[in-house]
C-alpha positions as CSV (number, residue, x, y, z in Angstrom):
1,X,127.2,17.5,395.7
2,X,128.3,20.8,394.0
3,X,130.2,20.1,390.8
4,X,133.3,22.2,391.8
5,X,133.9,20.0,395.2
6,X,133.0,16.4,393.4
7,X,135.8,17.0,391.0
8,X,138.6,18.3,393.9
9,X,137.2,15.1,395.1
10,X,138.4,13.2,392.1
11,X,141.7,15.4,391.4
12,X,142.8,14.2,394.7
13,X,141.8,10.7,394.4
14,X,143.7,11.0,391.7
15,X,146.9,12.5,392.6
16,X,146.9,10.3,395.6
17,X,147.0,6.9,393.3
18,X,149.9,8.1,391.3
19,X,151.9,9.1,394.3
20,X,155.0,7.6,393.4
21,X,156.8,8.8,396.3
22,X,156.1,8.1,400.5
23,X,157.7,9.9,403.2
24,X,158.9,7.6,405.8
25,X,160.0,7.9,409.3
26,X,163.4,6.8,409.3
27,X,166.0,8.8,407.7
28,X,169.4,6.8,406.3
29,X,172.6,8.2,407.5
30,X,173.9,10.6,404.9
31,X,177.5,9.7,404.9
32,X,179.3,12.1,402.4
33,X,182.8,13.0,400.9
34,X,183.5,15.5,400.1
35,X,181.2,16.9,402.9
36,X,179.2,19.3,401.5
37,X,179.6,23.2,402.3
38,X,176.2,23.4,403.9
39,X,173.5,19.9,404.7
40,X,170.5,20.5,406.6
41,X,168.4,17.3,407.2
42,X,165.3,17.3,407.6
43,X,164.7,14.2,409.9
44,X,162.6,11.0,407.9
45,X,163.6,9.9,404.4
46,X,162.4,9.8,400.8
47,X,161.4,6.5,399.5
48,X,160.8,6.1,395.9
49,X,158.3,3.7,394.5
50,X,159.3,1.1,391.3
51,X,157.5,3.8,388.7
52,X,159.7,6.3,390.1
53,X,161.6,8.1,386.9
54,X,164.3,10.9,386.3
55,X,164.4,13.4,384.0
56,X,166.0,16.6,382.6
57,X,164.7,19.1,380.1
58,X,168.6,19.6,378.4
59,X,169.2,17.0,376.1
60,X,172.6,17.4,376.9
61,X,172.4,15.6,380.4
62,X,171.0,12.4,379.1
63,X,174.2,10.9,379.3
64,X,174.2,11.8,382.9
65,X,171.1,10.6,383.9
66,X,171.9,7.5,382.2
67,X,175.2,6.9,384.2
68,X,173.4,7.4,387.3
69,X,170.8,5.0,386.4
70,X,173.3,2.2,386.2
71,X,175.4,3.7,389.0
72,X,172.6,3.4,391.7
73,X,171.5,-0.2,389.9
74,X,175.2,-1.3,391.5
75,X,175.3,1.2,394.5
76,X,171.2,0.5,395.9
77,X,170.4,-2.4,393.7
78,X,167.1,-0.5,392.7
79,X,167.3,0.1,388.9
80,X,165.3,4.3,388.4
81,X,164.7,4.3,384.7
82,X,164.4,8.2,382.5
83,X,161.3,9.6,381.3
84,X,161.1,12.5,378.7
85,X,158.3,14.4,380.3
86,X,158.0,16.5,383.7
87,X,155.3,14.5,385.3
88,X,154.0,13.6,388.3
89,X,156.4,10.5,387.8
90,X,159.6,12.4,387.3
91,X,161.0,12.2,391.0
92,X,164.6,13.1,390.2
93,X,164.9,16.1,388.3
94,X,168.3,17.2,386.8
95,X,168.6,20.3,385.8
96,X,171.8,23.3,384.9
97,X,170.9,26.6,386.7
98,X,172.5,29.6,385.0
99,X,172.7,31.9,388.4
100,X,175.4,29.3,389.9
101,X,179.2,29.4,389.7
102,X,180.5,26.8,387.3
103,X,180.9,24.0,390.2
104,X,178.4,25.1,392.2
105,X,175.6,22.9,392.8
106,X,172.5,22.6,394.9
107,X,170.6,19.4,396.0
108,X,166.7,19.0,397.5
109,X,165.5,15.7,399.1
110,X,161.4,16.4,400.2
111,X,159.0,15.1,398.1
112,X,161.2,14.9,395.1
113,X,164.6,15.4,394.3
114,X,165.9,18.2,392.5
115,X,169.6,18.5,391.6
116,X,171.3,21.8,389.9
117,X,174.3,22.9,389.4
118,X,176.5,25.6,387.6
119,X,177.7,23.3,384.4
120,X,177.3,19.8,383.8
121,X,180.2,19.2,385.7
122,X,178.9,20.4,389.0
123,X,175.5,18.2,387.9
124,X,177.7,15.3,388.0
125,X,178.9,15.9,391.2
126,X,175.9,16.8,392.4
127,X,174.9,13.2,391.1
128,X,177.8,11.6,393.1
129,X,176.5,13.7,396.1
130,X,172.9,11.6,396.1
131,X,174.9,8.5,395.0
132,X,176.4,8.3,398.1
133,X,173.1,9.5,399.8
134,X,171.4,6.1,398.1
135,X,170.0,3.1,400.4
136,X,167.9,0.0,399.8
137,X,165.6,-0.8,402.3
138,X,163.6,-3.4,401.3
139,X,162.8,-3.3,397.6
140,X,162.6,0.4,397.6
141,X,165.4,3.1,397.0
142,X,165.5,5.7,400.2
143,X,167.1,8.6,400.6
144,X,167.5,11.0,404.2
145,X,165.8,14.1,403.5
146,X,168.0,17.4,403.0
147,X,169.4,20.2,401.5
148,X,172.7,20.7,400.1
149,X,174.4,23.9,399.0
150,X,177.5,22.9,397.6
151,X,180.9,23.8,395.7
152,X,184.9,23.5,396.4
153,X,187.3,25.7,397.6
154,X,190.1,24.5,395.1
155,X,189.8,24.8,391.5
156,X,192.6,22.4,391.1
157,X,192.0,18.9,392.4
158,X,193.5,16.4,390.7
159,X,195.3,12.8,390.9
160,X,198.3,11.6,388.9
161,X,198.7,8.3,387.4
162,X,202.3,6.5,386.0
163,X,201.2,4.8,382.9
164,X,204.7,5.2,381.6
165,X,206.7,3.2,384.5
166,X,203.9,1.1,385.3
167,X,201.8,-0.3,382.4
168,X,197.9,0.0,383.4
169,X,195.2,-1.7,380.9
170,X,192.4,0.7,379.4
171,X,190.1,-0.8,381.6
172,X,192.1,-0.2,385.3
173,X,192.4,3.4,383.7
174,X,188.6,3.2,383.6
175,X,188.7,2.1,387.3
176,X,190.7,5.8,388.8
177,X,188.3,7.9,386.7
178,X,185.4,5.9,388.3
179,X,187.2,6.8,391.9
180,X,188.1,10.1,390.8
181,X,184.5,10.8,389.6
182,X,183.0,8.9,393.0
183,X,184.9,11.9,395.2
184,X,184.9,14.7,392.7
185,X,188.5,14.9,391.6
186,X,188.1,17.6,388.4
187,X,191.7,16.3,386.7
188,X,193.3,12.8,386.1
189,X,196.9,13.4,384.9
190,X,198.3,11.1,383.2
191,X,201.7,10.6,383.1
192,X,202.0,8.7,379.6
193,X,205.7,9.0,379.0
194,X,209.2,8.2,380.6
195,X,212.4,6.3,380.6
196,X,210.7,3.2,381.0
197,X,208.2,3.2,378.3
198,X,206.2,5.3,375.8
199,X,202.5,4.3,375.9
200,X,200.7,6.6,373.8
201,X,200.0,5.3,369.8
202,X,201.9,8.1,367.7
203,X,200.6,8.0,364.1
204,X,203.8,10.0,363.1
205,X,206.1,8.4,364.6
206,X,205.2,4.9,365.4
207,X,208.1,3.1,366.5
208,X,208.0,5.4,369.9
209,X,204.5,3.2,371.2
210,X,206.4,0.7,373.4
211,X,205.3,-2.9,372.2
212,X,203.2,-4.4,374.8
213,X,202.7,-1.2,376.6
214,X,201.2,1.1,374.7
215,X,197.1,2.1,374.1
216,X,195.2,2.2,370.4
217,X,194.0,5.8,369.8
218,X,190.3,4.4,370.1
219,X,191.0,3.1,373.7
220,X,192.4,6.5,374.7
221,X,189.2,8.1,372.5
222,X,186.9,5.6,374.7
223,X,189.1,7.1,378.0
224,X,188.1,10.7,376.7
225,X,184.2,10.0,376.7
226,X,184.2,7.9,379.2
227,X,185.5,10.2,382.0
228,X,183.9,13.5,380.0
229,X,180.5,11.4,380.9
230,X,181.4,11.5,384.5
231,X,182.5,14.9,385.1
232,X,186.4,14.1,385.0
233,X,188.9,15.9,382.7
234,X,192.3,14.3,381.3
235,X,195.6,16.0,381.6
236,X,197.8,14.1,378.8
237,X,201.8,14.4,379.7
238,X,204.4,14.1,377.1
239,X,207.6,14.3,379.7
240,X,210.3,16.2,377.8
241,X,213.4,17.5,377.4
242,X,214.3,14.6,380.4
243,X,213.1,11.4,381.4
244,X,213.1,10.3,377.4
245,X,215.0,7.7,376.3
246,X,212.3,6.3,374.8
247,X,212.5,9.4,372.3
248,X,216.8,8.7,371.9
249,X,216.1,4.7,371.5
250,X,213.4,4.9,368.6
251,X,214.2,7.5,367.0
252,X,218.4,8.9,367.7
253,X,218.4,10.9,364.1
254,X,215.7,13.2,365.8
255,X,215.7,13.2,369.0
256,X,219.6,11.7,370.5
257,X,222.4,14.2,370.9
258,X,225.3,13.2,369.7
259,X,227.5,11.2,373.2
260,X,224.4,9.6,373.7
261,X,226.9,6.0,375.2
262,X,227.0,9.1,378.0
263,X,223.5,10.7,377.7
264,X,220.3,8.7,376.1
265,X,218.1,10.2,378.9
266,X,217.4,13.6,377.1
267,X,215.8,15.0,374.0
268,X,218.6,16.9,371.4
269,X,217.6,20.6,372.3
270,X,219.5,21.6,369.2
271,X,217.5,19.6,366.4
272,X,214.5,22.0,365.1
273,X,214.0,18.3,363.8
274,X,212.9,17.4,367.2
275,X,210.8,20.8,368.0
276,X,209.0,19.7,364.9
277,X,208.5,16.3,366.3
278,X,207.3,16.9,369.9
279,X,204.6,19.5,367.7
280,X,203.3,16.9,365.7
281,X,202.9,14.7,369.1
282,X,201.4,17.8,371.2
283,X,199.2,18.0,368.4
284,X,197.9,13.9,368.2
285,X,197.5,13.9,372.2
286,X,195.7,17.6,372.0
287,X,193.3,16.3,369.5
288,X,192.4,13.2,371.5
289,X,192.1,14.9,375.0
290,X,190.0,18.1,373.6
291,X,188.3,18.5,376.7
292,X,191.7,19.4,378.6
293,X,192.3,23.4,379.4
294,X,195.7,22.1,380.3
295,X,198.9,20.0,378.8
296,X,201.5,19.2,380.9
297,X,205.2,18.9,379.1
298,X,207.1,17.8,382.0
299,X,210.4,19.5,382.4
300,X,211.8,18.6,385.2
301,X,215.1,16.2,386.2
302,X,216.7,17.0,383.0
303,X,220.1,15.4,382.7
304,X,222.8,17.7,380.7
305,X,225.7,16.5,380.7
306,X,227.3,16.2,377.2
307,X,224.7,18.4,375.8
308,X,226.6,21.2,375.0
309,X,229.5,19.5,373.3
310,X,226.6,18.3,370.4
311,X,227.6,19.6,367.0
312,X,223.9,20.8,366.5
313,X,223.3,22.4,370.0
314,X,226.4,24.5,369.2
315,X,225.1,25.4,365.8
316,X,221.5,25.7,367.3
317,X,222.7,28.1,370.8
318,X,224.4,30.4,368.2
319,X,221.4,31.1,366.1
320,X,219.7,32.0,368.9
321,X,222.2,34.0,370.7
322,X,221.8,31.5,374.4
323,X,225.2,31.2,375.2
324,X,227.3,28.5,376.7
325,X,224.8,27.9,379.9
326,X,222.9,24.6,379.3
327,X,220.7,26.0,381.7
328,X,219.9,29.0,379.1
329,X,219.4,26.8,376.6
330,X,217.1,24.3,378.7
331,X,215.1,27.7,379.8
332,X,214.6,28.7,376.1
333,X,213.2,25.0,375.1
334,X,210.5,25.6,377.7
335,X,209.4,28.5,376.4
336,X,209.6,27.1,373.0
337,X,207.0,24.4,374.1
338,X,205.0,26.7,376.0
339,X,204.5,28.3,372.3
340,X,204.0,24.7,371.2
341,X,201.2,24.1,373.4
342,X,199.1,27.3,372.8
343,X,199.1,26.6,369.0
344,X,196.9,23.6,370.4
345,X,194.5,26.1,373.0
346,X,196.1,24.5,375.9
347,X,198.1,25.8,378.7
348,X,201.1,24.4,379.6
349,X,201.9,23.0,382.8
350,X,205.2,21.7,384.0
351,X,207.2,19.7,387.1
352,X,209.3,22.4,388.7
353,X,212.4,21.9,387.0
354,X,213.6,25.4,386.5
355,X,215.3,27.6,389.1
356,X,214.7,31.2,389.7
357,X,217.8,32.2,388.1
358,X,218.3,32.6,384.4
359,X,218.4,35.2,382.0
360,X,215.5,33.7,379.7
361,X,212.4,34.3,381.2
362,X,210.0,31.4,382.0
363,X,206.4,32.5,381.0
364,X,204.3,33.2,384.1
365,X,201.3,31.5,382.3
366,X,202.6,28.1,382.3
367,X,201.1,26.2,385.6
368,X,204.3,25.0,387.9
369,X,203.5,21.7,390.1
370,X,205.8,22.2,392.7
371,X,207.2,19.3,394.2
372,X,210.6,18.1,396.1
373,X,211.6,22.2,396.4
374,X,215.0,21.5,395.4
375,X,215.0,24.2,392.5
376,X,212.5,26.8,393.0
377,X,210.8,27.1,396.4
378,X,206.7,27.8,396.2
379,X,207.0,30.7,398.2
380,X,209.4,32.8,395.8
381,X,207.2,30.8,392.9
382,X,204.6,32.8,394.4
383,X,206.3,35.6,394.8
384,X,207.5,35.8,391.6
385,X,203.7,35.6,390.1
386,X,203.6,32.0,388.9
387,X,200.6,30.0,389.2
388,X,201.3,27.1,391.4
389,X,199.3,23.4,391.8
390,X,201.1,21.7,395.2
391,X,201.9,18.1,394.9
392,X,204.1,17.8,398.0
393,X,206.3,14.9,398.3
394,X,204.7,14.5,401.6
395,X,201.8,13.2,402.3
396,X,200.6,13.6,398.5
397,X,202.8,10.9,396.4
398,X,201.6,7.1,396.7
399,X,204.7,5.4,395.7
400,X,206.2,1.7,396.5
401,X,207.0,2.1,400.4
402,X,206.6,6.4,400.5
403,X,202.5,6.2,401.3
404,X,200.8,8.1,404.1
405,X,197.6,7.4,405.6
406,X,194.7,9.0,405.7
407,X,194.7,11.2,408.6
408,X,198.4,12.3,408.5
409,X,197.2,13.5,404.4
410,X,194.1,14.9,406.1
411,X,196.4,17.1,408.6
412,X,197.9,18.8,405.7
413,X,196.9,21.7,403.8
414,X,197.6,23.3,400.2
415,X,200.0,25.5,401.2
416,X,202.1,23.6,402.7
417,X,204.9,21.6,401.1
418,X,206.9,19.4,403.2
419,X,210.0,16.5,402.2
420,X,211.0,13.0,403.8
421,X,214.2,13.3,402.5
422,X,216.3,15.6,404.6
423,X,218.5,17.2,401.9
424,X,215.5,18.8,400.7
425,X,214.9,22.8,401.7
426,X,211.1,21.6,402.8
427,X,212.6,18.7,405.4
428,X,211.5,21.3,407.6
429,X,207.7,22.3,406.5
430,X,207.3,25.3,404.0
431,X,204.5,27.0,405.1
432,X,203.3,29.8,402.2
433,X,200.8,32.2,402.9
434,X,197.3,31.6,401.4
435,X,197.0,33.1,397.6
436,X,194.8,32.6,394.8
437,X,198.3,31.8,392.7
438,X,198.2,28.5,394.5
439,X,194.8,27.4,392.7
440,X,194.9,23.6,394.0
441,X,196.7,20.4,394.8
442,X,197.3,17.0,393.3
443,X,198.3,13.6,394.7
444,X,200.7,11.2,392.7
445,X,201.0,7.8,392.6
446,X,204.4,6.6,391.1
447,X,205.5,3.4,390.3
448,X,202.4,1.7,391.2
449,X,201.9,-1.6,389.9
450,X,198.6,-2.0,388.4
451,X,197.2,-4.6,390.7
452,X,198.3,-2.4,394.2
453,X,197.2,0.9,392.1
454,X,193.4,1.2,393.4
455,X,194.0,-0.5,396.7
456,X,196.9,2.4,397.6
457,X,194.4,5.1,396.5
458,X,190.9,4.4,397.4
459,X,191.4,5.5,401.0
460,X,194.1,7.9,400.4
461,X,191.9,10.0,397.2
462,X,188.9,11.1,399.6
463,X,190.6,12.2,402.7
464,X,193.4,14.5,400.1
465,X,189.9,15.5,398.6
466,X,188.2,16.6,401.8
467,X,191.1,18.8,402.6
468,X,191.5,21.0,399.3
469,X,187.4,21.0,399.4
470,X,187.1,22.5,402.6
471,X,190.3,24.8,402.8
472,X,189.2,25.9,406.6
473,X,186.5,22.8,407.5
474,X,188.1,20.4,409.7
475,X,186.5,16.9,410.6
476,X,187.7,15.2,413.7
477,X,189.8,12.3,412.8
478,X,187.3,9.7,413.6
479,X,184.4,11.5,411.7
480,X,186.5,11.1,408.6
481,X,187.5,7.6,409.1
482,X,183.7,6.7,409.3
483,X,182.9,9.1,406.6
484,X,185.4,6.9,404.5
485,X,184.7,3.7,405.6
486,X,181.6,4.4,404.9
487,X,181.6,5.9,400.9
488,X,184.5,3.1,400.6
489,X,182.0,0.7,400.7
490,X,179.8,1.9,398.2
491,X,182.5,2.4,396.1
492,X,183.4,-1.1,396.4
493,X,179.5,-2.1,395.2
494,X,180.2,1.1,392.3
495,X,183.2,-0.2,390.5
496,X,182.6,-4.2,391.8
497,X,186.1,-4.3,393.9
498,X,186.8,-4.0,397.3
499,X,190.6,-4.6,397.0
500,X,192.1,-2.7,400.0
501,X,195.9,-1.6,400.9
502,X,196.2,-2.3,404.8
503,X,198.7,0.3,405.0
504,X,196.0,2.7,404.3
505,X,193.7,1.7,407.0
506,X,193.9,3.3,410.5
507,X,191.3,2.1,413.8
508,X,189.6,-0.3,411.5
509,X,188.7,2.0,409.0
């Protein structure tokens, strides 16, 4: 035998003993939300063997590949371990591809696996994307054979949580960002202050942390990394000039006006005492949440009365030329906080609380979430060049007996803002033309206790997400039922609870 064809011979022999994958015939249903822009499958699925590895050349994602590791341990039960070479036992290969948008990502079931994206945050969804994708069968880990051309049509997706009304532990906290990760929710606000309590651990003003209800600064650093890890970025909110009678209670020589038996509900918009203060707070919550482009401030339901008659808001209005409109003066604070917040690199968002009247201009580079349209309707919002996150009343807020299911959420869409209550201008829909001003949606849950909190959201979250994903994609009603009953019960294996809210669930799904 020639010497050239005795060692093809061997080279196969070879390569055929360290196969560490095996087509097989039948291919798992691939059961995905978000669905994907583009799937083709191939027919037959990808089994991998127990010397099966992943890898990724970028330092940077061994977190990632990590995460996933334990993430398809609970998922599939089959535990894929790293490598740090490119071999022939590398069968899942992570990697960041330049050429793609930032949330783009593409994913490659044959022979191997090959996931890419834009950023490390499209890798992670990608990595959700072939999470869901994950069966056992047997003792081995399968997956349907595909290709997947992914990214979302809205920038903004995001999910709001009460930590202020409602007090959540670190670890339910931990919970959302695992559901917000598991169907590729970019923001978790969190709403950390209100009325009710003040739950973030000031170092400069200590006596505002509500006893019993507040986090240490290394459970909210542990938050940070641990949704960073997964793709998911924090929005802190310190709620101001409204909603803060925490603020009056702990500290009145700072932050109370002066008739506060009338008014403790509002910060003193007179005090530079108090503009110095919410700085120095801005500042403790910015350097926690670094990863945040955003901070939201609030600003809406403020509550004036008495405010004017304050010795130091009169001194203060003066100064600075406002005049006798509370309004003014309530207009000049939010721009004073939008300056605030840029000192930090953030930009500010707020709760439209402002109308479209005034003579001090609001900054069109704050981020309005428009909600109840009692002040400032989206379309003029729009109109009037602001940049515009919807979190309609209805379907998008989760609170006590105001939930909707899935499929009434599903047949709404981001430009539409409608209200139960039928005072409201948007008790009869508000339909605004598509724009790129409106860069996204959010859902809210209010008041949620922290036992009902997952339960209320885990069927709600994915069929709000398909919806803001796919802008024009729409899946028959019963498609996206199974689609969720399905990835609900992976999630249930993901995060070990499969708590559910009945009121969520429609035709058994």
């Amino acid at each position: 035998m020639r010497p050239t064809i005795l060692y093809l011979l061997i080279s196969l022999s070879l390569l055929a003993c360290d196969q560490t994958t095996n087509i097989i015939d039948e291919a798992p249903e691939a059961s995905l939300l978000p669905h994907p822009k583009t799937i083709q499958l191939m027919g037959q699925g990808l089994a991998l063997s127990s010397t099966s590895k992943l890898y990724a050349a970028k330092p940077e994602l061994a977190p990632l590949l990590e995460l996933f590791s334990s993430e398809v341990e609970r998922v599939a039960g089959v535990r894929i371990k790293t490598t740090q070479t490119a071999g022939t036992e590398a069968d899942i290969v992570f990697d960041i591809n330049p050429d793609l948008s930032k949330e783009a990502y593409q994913l490659t079931i044959d022979q191997r696996i090959q996931l890419s994206g834009g950023s490390y945050e499209a890798l992670a969804m990608a990595k959700t994307t072939l999470l869901q994708l994950a069966h056992k069968q047997g003792d081995q880990l399968v997956f349907p054979r595909c290709t997947i051309q992914d990214e979302p049509d809205a920038t903004y997706r995001g999910l709001m949580i009460d930590l202020a009304r409602k007090w959540h532990s670190a670890e339910s906290v931990k919970q959302l960002i695992d559901l917000a990760a598991f169907y590729k929710i970019k923001f978790l606000h969190l709403h950390f202050t209100d009325h009710q309590s003040f739950t973030f651990p000031s170092k400069s003003y200590p006596r505002l942390a509500t006893a019993q209800r507040h986090y240490t600064k290394e459970e909210l650093t542990e938050m940070e990394a641990y949704s960073q890890v997964r793709g998911v970025t924090i929005i802190p909110e310190l709620e101001v000039p409204g909603h803060a009678e925490q603020f009056v209670k702990q500290y009145p020589e700072i932050f109370a006006i002066e008739d506060t038996a009338t008014n403790s509900y509002i910060i003193n918009m007179g005090n530079e005492a108090a503009y110095e203060a919410i700085d120095n707070i801005v500042g403790e919550m910015a350097e926690i949440f670094q990863a945040s482009p955003y901070f939201h401030m609030g600003g809406d339901e403020a509550y004036f009365e008495k405010v004017m008659e304050d010795p130091q808001v009169q001194t203060y209005i003066e100064k600075h030329q406002i005049g006798e409109d509370v309004h003014e003066l309530y207009r000049h604070f939010l721009v004073r906080m939008n300056e605030i917040v840029k000192k930090y690199n953030k930009q500010m968002c707020v709760w439209e609380g402002f109308g479209p009247e005034g003579e001090i201009a609001i900054p069109k580079d704050i981020i309005v979430f428009e909600f109840e349209t009692n002040r400032y309707l989206p379309n003029l919002l729009v109109e009037d060049g602001y940049t515009v996150v919807n979190t309609s009343w209805q379907p998008l807020y989760v609170v006590n007996k105001r939930k909707w299911s899935p499929t009434t959420i599903y047949d709404w869409n981001m430009w539409r803002w409608e209200n139960w209550w039928d005072q409201a201008p948007s008790f009869t829909p508000i339909q605004v033309e598509k724009t790129p001003l409106i860069i996204g949606a959010q859902m809210c849950a209010w008041e949620q206790p922290e036992e009902s909190e997952l339960p209320s959201l885990r069927r709600r979250v994915p069929a709000f997400v398909e919806r803001i994903w796919n802008l024009d994609q729409q899946l028959p009603h019963e498609h996206l039922l199974h689609l969720i009953e399905q990835t609900d019960q992976r999630l249930s294996r993901l995060i070990g609870d499969d708590r559910q809210d009945q009121d969520s669930k429609e035709n058994g799904a």
